[in-house]
C-alpha positions in Angstrom: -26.6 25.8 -60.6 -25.8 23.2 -62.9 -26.8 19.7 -61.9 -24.7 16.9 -62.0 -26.1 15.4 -65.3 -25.9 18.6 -67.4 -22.4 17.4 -68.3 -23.0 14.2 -69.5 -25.3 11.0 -68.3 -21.7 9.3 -68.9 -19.7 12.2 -66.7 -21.2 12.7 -63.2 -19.4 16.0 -61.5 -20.8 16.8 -58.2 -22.1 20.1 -58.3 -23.2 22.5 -55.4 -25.1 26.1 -55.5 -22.3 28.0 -53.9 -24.4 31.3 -53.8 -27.9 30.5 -53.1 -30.7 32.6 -51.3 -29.5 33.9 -48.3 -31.7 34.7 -45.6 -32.7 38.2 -45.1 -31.1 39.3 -48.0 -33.3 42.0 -50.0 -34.7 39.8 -53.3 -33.1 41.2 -56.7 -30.5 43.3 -54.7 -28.2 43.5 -58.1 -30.9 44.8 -60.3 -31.7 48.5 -60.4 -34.7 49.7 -58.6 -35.4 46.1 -56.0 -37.1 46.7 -52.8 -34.7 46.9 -49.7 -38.1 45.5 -47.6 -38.5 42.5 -49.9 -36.4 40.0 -48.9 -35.7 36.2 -48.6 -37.1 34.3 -46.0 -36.6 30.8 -44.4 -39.2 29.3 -47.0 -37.0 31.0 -49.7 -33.9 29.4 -48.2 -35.5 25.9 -48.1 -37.3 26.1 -51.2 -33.5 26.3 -52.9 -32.3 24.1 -51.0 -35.1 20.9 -51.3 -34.7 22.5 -55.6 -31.1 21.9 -55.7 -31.0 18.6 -53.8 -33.7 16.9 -55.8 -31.8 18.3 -58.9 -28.8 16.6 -58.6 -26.5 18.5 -56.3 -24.2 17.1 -53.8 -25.4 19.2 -50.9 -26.5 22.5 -50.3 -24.8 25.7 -48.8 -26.8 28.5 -46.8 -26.2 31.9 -46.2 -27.5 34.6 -44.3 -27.4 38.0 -45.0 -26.1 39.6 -41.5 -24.1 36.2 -40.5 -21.9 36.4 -44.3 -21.1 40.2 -43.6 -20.4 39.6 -39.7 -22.5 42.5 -39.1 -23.2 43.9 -36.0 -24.0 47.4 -34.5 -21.2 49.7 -35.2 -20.5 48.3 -38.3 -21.5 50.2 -41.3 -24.1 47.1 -43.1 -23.8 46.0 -46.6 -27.4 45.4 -48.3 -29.5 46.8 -45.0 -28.4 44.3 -43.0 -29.8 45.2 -39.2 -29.3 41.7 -37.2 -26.4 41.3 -35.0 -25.0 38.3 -36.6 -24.7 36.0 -34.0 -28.3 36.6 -33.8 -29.0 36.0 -36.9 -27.3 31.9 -36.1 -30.6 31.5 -34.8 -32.7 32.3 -37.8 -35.5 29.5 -39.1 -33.6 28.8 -42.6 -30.3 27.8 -40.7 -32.7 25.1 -38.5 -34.4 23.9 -41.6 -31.1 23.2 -43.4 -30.4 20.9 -40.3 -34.0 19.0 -41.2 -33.2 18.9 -45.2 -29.7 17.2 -44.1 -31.2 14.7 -41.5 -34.0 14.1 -44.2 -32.1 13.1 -47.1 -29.1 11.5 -45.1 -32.1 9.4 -43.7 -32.4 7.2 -47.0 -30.4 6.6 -50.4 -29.4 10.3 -51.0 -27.0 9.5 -53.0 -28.2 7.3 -55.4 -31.0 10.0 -56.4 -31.4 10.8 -59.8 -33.7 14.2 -61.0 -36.6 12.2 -62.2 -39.4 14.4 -64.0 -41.5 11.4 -64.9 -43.1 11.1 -61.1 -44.4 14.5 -61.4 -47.9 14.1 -63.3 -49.4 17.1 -63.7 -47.2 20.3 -62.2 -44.7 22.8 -63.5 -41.3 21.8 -63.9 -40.0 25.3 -64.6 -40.5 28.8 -62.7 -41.2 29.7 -59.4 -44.3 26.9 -59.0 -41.7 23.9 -60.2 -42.0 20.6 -58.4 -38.8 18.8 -58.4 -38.8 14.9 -58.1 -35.5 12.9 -57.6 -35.7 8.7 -57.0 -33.1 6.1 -56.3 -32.8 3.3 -59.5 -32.8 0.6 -57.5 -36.2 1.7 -55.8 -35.1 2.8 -52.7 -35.8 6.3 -52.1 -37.9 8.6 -54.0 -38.0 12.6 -53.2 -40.2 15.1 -54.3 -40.6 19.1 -53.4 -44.2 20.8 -54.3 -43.9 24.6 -54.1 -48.1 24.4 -53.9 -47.8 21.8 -50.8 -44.9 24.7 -49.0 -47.0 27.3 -49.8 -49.9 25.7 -48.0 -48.2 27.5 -45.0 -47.6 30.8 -46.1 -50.0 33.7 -46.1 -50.8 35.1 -49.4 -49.3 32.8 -51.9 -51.4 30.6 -53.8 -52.1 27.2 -53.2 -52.4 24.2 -55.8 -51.7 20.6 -55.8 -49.6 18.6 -57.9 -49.8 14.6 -58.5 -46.9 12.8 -57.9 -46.3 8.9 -58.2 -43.7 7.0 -57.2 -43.2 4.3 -59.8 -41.5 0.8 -58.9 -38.2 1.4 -61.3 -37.5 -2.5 -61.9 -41.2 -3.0 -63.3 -42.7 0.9 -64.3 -45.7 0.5 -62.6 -47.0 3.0 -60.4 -47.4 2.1 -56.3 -49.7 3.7 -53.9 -46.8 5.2 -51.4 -46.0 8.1 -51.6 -42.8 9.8 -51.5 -41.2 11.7 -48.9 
């Protein structure tokens, strides 16, 4: 994906990941020798989605890998797919892209700007990033912490990572944090 101020900080172009993780889709299925068993997830899916948002893109698509295909028994399945797709409606990535929507719709999503400067001490490249976004008028500010998300998943690491919301008009750090 390319956000909205790789073109220019003069030329904003709203920009949207049209091919993102899809749920259940085997990880790496266009390189040779992936696993069929190692596939995306609804952390995967949301960990995308909070990336591309906080970014700079206009929105986020999802995809599943059953639900894209239509697949359902009788079918022969592209990439292993092996839920009935209307099944598959119900997965957890589909729900959380209903939270991420309500979430950011909830404040001044559009004013966001990728902001790097509020994370402190965190990697802002790979699969640990942290992505920060924040409004210039102060309104809103937005981070995502891979460390925090994987908190809740079995047998990734967990680390923290210091983020400060700053008050824009003045640069000085404040004590609340961001969502």
């Amino acid at each position: 994906m390319v956000g909205r101020y790789d073109v220019s900080p003069d030329e904003l172009a709203a920009m949207l990941d049209g091919e993102p993780r899809y749920e259940t889709i085997p990880v790496g299925f266009y390189m040779n020798h992936y696993s069929r068993l190692d596939r995306f997830d609804d952390f995967d899916v949301r960990q995308a989605a909070y990336w591309a948002v906080l970014a700079g893109a206009c929105g986020h698509t999802y995809g599943n890998n059953s639900v894209w295909q239509m697949w359902q028994p009788g079918r022969k399945p592209v990439l292993w797919a092996s839920i009935p797709w209307r099944d598959a409606l119900d997965h957890p990535g589909a729900f959380q892209m209903g939270h991420l929507r309500r979430l950011f719709e909830s404040r001044s999503f559009a004013k966001l700007v990728p902001d790097h400067t509020l994370v402190l001490n965190a990697p802002q490249s790979g699969g640990a990033k942290v992505r920060a976004a924040r409004a210039p008028d102060g309104t809103s500010c937005g981070r995502v912490s891979q460390a925090a998300a994987d908190a809740n998943r079995p047998g990734r690491s967990v680390g923290t990572a210091l983020v400060r919301r700053a008050d824009v008009q003045h640069e000085q750090p404040i004590g609340a944090p961001c969502f």
